[in-house]
DOLUM-7017 format. One record per atom (N, C-alpha, C): residue in one letter; x, y, z. Coordinates in steps of 0.1 Angstrom, whole numbers, plus 2048, in hexadecimal, padded with zeros to 3 digits. Atoms other than C-alpha are relative to their C-alpha. Layout:
<sites>
AXYZ;...
</sites>
This chain:
<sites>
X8087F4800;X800800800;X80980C800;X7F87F57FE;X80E8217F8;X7F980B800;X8057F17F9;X80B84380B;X805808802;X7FA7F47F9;X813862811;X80480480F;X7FC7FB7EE;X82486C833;X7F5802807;X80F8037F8;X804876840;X7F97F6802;X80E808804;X7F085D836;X8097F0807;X7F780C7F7;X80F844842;X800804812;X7FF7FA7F6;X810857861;X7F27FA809;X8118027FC;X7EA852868;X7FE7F0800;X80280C801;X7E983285D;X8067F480A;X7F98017FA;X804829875;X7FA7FE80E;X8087FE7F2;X7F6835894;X7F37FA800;X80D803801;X7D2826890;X8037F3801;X7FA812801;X7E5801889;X808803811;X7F88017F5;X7FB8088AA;X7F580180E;X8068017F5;X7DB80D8BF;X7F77EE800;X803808804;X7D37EA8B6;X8057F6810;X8008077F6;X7D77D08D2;X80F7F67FE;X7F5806804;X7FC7C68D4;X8027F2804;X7F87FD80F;X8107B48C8;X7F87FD7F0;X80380280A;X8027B88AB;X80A8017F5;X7F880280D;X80E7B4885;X80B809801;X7F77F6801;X82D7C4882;X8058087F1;X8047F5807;X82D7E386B;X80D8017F9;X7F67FF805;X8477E1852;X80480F7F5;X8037F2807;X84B80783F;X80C7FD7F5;X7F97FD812;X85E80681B;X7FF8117FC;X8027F3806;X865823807;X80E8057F9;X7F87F9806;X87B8397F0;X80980780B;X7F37FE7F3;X8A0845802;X7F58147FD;X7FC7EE7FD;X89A86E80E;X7F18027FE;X8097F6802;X87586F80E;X7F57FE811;X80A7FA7F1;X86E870836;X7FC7F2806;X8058117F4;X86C848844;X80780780F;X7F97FE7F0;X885855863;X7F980A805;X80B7F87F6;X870875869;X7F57F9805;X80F8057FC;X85186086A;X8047F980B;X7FB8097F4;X861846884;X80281080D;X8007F77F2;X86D86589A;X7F480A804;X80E7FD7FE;X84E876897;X7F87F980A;X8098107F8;X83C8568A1;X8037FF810;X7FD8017F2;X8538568BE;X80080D80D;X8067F77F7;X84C87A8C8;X7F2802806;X80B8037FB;X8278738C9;X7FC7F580B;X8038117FD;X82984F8D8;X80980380F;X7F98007F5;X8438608F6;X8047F6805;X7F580D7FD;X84F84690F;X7FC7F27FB;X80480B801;X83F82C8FD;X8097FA7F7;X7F880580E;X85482C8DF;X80F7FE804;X7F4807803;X87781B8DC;X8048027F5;X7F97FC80D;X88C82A8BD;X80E7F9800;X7F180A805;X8AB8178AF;X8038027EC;X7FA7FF80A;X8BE81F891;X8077F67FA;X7F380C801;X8CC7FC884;X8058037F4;X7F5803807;X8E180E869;X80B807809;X7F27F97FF;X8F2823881;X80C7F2809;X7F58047FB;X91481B895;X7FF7F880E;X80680A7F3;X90380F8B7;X7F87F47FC;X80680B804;X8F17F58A5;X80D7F37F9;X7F3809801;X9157E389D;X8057FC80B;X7FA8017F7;X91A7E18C1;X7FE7F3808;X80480A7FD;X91C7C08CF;X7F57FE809;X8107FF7F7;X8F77B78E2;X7F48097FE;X8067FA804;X8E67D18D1;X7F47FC7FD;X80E803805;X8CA7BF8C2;X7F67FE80E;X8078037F5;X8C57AE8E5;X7FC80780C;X8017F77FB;X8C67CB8F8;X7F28077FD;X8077FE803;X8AB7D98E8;X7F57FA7FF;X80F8097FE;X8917BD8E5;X7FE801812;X8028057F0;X8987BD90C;X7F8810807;X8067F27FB;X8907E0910;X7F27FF7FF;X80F800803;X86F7DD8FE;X7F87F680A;X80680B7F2;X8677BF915;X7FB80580B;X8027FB7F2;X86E7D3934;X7F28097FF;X8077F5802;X8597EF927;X7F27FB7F8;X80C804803;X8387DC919;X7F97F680A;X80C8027F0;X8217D793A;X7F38027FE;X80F7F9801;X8017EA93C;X7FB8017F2;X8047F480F;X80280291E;X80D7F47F5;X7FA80B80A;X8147EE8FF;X80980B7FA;X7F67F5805;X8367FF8F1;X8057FD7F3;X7FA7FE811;X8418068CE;X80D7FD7FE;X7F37FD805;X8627FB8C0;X8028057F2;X7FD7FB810;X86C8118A2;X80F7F97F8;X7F1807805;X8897FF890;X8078057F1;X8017F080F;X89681E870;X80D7F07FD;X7F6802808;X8A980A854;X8057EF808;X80380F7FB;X8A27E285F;X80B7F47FB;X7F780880E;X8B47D583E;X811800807;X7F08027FD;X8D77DE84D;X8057F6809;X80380F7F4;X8D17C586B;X8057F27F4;X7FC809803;X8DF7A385B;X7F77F580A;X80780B7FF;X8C7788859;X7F380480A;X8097F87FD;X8AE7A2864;X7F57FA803;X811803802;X88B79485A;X8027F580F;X80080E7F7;X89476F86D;X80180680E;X7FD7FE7F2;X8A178088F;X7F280A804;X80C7F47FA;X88179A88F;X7F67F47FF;X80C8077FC;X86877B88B;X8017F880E;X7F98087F3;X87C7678A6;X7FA80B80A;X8057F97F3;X8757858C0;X7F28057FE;X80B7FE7FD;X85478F8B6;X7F37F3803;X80B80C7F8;X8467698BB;X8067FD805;X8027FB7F0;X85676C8DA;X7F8807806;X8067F47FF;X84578A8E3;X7F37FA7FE;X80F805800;X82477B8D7;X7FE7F8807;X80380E7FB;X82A7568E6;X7FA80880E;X7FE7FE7ED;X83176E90E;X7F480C800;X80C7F7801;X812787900;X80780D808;X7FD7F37FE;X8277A5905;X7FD80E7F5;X8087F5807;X81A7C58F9;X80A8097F8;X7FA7F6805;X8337D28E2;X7FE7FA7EE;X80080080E;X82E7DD8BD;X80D8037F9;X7F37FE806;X8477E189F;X8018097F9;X7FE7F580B;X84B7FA888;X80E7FE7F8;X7F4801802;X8677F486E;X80280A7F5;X7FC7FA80C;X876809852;X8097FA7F8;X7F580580E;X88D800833;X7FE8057F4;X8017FC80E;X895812813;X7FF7F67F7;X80280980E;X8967F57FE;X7F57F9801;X80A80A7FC;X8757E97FA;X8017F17FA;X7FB80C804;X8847C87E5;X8037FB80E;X7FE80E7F5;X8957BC802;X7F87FD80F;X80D8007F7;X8797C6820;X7F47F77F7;X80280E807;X8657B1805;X8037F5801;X7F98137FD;X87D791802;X8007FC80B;X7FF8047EE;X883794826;X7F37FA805;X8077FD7F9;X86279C82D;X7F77F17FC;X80C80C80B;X84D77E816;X80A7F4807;X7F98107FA;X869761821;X7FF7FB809;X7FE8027F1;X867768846;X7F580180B;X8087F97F8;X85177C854;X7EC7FC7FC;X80A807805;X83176B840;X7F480080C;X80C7FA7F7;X811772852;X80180880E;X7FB7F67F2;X82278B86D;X8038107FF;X7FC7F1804;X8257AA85C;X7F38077F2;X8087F580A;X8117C984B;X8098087F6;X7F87F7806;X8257DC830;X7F980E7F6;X8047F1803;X82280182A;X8088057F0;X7F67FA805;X835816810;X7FA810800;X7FF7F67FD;X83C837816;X8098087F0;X7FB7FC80A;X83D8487F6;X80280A7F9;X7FB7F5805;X84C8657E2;X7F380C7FE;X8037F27FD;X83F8897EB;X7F28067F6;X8087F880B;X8218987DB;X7FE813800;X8057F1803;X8188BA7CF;X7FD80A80E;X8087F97F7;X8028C47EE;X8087FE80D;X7F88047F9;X81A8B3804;X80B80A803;X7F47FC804;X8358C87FB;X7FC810804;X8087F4800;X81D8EA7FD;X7FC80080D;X8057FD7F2;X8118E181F;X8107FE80B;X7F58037FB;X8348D682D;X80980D7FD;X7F17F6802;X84B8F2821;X7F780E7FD;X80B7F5800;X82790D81E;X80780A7FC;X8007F680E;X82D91B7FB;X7F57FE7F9;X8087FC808;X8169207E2;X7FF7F37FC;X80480D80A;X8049027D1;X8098007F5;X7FA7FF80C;X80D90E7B1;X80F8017FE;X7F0806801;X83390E7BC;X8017F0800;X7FC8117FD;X8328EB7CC;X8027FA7F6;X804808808;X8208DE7AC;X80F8067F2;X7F27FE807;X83F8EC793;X80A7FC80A;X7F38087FD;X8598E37AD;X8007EF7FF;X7FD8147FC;X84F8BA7AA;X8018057F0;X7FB809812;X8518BD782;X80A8057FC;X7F07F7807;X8718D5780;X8077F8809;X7F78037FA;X8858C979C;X7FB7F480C;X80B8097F9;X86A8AB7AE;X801804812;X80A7FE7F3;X85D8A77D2;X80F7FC809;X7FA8037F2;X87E8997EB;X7FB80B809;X8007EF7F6;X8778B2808;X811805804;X7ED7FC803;X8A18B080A;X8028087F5;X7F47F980C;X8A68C17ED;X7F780A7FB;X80B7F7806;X8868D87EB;X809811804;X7F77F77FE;X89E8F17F9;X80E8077F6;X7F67FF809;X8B88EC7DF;X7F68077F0;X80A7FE808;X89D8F67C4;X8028097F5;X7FA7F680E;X8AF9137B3;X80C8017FF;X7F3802804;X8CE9097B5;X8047EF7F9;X80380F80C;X8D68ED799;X80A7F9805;X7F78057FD;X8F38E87A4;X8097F680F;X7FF8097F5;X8F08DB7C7;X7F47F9803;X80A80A7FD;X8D18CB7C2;X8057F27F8;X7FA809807;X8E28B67A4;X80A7F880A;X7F68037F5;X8FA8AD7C3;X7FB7F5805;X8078067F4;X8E38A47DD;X7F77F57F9;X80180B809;X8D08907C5;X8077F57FE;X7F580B803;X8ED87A7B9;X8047FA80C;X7F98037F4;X8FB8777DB;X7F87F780B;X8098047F7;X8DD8737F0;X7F47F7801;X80980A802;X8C385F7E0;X8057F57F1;X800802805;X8D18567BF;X80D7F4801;X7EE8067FA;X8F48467C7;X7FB7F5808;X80380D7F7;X8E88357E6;X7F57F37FB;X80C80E806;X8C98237D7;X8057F87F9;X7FE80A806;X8DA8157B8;X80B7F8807;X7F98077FA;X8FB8107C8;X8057FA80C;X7FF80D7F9;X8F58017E7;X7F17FB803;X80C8087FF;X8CF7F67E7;X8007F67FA;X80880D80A;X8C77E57CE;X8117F87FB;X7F480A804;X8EF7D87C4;X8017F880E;X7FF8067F7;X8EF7CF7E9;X7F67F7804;X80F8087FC;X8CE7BD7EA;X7FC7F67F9;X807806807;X8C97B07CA;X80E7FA7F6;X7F7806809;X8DA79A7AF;X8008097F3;X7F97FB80A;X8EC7B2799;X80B7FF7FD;X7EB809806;X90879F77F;X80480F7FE;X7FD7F5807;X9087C476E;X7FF80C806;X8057F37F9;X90A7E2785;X80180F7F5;X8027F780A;X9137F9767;X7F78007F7;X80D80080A;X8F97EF751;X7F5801809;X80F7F77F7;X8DD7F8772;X80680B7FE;X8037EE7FE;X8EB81A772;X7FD8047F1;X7FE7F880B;X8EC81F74B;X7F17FE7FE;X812807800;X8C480C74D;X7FA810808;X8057F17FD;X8BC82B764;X80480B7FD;X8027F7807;X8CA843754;X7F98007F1;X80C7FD80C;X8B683C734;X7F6804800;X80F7F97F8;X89783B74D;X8038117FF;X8007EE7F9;X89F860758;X8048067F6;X7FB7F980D;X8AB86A735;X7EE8047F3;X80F80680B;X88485A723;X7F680180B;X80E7FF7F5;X86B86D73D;X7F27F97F8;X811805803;X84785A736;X8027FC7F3;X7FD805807;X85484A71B;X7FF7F67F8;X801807802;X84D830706;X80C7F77FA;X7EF808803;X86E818700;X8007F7802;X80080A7FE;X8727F86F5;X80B7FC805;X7F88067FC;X8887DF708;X8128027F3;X7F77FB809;X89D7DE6EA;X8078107FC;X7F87F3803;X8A28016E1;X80A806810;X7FA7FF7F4;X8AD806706;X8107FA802;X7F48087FD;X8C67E9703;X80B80A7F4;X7F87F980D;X8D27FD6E2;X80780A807;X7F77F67F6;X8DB81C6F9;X80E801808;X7F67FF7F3;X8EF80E70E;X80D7FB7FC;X7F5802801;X91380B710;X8057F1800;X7FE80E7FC;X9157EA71E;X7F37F77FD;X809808807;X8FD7D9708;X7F67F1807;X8018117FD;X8ED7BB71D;X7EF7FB7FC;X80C80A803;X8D079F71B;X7F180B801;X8137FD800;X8AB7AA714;X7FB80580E;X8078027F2;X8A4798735;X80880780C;X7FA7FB7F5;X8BE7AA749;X7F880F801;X8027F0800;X8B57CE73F;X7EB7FF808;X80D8007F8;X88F7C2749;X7FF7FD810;X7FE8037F3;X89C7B3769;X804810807;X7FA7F37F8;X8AC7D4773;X7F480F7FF;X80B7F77FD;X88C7E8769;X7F87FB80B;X8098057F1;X87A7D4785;X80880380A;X7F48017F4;X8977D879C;X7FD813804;X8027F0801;X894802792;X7F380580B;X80C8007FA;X86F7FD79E;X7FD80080C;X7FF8037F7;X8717EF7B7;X80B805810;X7FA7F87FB;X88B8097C6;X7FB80C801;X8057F8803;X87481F7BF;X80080F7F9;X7FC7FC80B;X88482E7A4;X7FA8057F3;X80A801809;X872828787;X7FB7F97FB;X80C806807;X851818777;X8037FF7F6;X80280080D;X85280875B;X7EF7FC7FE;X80C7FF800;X82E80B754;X7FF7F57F1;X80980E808;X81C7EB73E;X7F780B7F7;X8077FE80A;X8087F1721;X7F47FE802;X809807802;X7E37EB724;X7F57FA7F8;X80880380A;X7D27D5715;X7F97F1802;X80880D7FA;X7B67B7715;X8057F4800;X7FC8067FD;X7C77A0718;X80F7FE805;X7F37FC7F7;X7E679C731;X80D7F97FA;X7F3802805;X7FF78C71E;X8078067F4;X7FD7F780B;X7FF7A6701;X80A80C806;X7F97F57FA;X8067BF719;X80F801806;X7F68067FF;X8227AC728;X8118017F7;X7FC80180F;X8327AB705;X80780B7F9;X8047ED807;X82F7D36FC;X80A804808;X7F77F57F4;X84C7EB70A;X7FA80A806;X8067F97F3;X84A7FD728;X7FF8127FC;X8037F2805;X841824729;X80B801813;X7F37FF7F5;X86282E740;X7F780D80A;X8077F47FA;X85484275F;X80980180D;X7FA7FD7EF;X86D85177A;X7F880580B;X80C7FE7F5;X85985279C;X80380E804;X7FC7EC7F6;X86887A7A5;X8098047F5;X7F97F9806;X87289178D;X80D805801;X7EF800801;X89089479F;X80A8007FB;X7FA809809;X89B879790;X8078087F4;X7FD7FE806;X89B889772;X80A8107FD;X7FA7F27FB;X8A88AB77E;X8117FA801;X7F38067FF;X8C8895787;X8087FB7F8;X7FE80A80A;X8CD88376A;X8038077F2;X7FD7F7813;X8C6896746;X80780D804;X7F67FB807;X8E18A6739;X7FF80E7FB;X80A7F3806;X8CA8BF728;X7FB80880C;X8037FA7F5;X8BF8CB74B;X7F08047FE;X80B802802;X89E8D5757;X7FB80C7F9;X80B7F780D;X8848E5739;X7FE805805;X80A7F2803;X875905733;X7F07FD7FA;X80E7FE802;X85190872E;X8048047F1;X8007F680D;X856920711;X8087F97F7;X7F3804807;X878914701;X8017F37FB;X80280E802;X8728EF705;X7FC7FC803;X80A8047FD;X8518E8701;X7FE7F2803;X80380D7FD;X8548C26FB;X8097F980A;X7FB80A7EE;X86A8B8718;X7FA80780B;X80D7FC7F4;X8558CC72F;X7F17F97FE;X80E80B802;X8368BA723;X8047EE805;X7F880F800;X850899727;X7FC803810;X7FB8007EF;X8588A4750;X7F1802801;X8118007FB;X8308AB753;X7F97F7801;X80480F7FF;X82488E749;X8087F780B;X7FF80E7F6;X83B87875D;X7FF80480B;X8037FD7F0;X83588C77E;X7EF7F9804;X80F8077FD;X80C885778;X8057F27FF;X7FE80A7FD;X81686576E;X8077F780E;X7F78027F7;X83285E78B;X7EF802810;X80A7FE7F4;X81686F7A4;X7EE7F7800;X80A8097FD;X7FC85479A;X8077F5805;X7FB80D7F8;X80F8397A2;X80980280C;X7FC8027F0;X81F8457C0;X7EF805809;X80A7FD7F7;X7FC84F7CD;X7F67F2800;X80880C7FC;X7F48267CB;X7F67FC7F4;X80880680B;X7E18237A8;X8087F97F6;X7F280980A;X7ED80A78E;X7F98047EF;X7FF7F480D;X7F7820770;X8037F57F5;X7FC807811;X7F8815748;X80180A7FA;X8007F5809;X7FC822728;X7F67F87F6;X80B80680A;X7E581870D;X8078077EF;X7FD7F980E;X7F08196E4;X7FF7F57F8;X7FF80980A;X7E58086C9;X80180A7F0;X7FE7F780B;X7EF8196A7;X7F48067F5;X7FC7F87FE;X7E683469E;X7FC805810;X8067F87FA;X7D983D6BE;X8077FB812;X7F88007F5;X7E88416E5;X7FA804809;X8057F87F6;X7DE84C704;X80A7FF80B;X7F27FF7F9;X7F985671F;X7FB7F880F;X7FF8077F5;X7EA84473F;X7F47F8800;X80A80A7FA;X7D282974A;X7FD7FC80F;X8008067F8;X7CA82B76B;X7F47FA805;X80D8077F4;X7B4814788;X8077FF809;X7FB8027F2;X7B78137AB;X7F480A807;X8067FA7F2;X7AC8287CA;X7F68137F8;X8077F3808;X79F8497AD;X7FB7F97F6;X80B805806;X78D83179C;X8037FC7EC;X7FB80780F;X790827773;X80280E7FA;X7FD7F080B;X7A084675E;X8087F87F5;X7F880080E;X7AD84573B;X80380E7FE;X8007F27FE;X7BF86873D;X80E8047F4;X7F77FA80E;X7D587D720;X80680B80B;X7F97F37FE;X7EE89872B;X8078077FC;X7FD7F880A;X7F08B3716;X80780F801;X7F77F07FF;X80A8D5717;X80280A7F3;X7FC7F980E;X80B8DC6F3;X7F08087FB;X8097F6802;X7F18ED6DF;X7F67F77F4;X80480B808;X7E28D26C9;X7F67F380B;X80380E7F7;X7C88C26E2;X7F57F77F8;X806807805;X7AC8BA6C7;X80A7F17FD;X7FA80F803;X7C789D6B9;X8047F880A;X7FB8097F6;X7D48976DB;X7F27F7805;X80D8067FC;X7B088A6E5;X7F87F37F9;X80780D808;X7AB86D6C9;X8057F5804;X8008117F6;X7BD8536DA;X7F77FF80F;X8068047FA;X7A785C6F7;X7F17FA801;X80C800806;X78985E6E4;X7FC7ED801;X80280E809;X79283B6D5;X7FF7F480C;X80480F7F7;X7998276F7;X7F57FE806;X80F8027F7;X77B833709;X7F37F97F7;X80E807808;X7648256EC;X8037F0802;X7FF8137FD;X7758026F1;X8027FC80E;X7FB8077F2;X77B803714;X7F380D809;X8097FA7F7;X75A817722;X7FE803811;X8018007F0;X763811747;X807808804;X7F97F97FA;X77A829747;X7FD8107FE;X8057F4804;X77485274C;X80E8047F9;X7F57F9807;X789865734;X80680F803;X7FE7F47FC;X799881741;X80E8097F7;X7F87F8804;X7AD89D732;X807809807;X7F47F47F2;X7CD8AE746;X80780A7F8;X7F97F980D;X7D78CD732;X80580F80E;X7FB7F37FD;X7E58EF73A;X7F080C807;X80D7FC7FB;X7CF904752;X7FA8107F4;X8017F880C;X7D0921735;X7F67FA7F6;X80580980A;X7C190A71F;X7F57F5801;X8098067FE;X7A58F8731;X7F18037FD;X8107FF80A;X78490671F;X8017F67F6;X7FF80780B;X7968FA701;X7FD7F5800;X7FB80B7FE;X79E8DA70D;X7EB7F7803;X80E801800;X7768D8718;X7FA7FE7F8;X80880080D;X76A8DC6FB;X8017F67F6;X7FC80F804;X7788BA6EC;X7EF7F8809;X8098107F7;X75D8AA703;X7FE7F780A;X7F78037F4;X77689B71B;X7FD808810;X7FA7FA7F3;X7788A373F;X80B804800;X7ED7F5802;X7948BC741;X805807812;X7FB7FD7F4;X7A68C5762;X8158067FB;X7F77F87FF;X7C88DD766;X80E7F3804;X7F480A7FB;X7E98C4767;X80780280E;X7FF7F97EE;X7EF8DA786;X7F97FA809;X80B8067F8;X7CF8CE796;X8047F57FE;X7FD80C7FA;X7D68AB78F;X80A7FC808;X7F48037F5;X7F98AB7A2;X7FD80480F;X8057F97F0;X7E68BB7BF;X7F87F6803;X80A8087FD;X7C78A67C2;X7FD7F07F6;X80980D801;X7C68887A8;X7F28067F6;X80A7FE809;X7AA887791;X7F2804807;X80B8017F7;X78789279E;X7F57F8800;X81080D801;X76B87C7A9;X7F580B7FB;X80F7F2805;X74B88479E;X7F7800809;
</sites>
């Protein structure tokens, strides 16, 4: 399940008034977007109840550390039931097996203590989590920054927030660096970019090729919302490898929460399978980090500004928990497909000045696929026009803020 700080925050506390020990709460999520505030938060609300532990830092190498800690919680779960927070789980060795070991302890002696865990890498809080931990745990994800998020947390203007996630995206570390290129391109590289590929996922996961994941992600962050076959991708790249590798390492991207490679959709599930992916980095960041070209002008360079637009709406449906497509059968396209928790959309998003043509692959899916509403995301300048097609039309601004509207 994936949420916003808030909505993890909330979600959090409502499960912890729950009758301990209950399920232990495992939290996932992208590096730099606020899992350790939420744990110390947690533990400023929760006062002497809560127990905080860092298992990446330097006290956590100290011999008896683990056991020291379950012993505390013991002492301290009597009456009222106490919280252990545990920031960054994964660095613990042999992690998952020693946290089931003490929590059916803990359940067999009916002591009242809950778990709360964190880890950047949702792959290996996954492997860990599915091998070991098997009917003893809830899993959250805590995921990349939205528009309103960003407006109520740092209380600027909507209309800034919503341009700073598609010029320079949502970390709240780097919303400060914002007009300076040159130490946000830093902090970026250094701080989420760096660490995720080269020690998450090389550390976590079976990568023969660590040069060919980074040349794989920079093609992502090079082809915002893009449609690119496996092949042409492999053509790119320096270090040329298998089909199945460069597909393996876009699931690995994904799953770092990196980037989407978003499916094709279509009636039947093995076509779609088949069809190349539409490249979608989850935070414009990303791409602020990465191209070469640096980030567009509205005016100057309309079609890579329409490129970083689209994949922010796109990127902010599927970090807001909907499961995104693309839809194209020749001649005709439509830039997302979503369902989930905002219900069936078939949605176009349009920056240029040509929206009658932009609107005939929308035209064309909703006559074969009627369950879905068709919506139109254009330029707020331009939304009479955009109306007048027939479509539901809403401001690309508004949808980074709220999402599509119910009716």
């Amino acid at each position: 399940m994936r949420l916003d700080y808030r909505g993890c925050l909330e979600r959090l506390e409502n499960r912890l008034r729950e009758k301990a020990p209950a399920r232990i709460q495992l939290l996932a999520g992208p590096r730099q977007v606020g899992k350790t505030t939420l744990l110390l938060e947690l533990r400023q609300r929760l006062g002497g109840r809560a127990i905080y532990a860092a298992t990446d830092g330097p006290e956590a190498a100290v011999p008896g550390f683990w056991e020291r800690l379950w012993a505390e919680a013991e002492r301290k779960g009597g009456a009222d039931p106490v919280v252990l927070l545990l920031d960054e789980i994964q660095h613990l060795p042999d992690w998952a097996s020693r946290l089931k070991g003490e929590w059916d302890r803990l359940r067999r002696r009916r002591i009242q203590v809950h778990v709360v865990a964190t880890g950047s890498s949702a792959l290996h809080l996954g492997r860990g989590s599915r091998e070991t931990l098997a009917g003893r745990f809830e899993r959250l994800v805590l995921t990349h920054w939205s528009s309103r998020a960003l407006a109520e947390t740092f209380r600027v203007p909507l209309e800034e927030a919503v341009r700073t996630v598609v010029r320079t995206g949502s970390y709240p570390g780097a919303f400060g660096l914002r007009n300076d290129p040159e130490r946000l391109t830093a902090y970026l590289r250094d701080a989420i970019v760096e660490p995720a590929i080269g020690r998450d996922i090389l550390a976590l996961a079976p990568v023969r090729k660590p040069a060919l994941l980074r040349q794989v992600f920079a093609v992502c962050a090079t082809s915002p919302a893009q449609i690119v076959s496996l092949q042409k991708i492999r053509g790119q790249l320096q270090d040329a490898g298998a089909l199945e590798t460069v597909a393996h390492y876009l699931r690995l991207l994904e799953e770092a929460f990196l980037v989407a490679p978003l499916e094709k959709h279509a009636a039947r599930p093995g076509r779609q399978r088949a069809a190349p992916p539409k490249l979608v980095p989850l935070n414009n960041a990303l791409l602020a980090s990465v191209d070469p070209a640096g980030i567009p002008d509205a005016a100057s360079d309309p079609w890579r500004w329409g490129a970083w637009v689209e994949n922010a709406c796109l990127a902010f449906a599927w970090n807001s928990g909907q499961n995104v497509r693309y839809w194209r059968e020749e001649p005709y396209e439509v830039d997302a497909i979503m369902d989930g928790s905002w219900g069936r959309w078939a949605v176009e998003i349009t920056t240029g000045t040509t929206i009658s043509r932009d609107v005939r692959g929308l035209a064309e899916f909703t006559r074969r696929y009627p369950s879905y509403r068709p919506l139109l995301l254009t330029e707020p300048s331009r939304l009479e026009e955009a109306r007048r097609t027939g479509f539901e039309a809403m401001p690309w601004s508004q949808f980074l803020l709220d999402g599509p509207s119910p009716r």
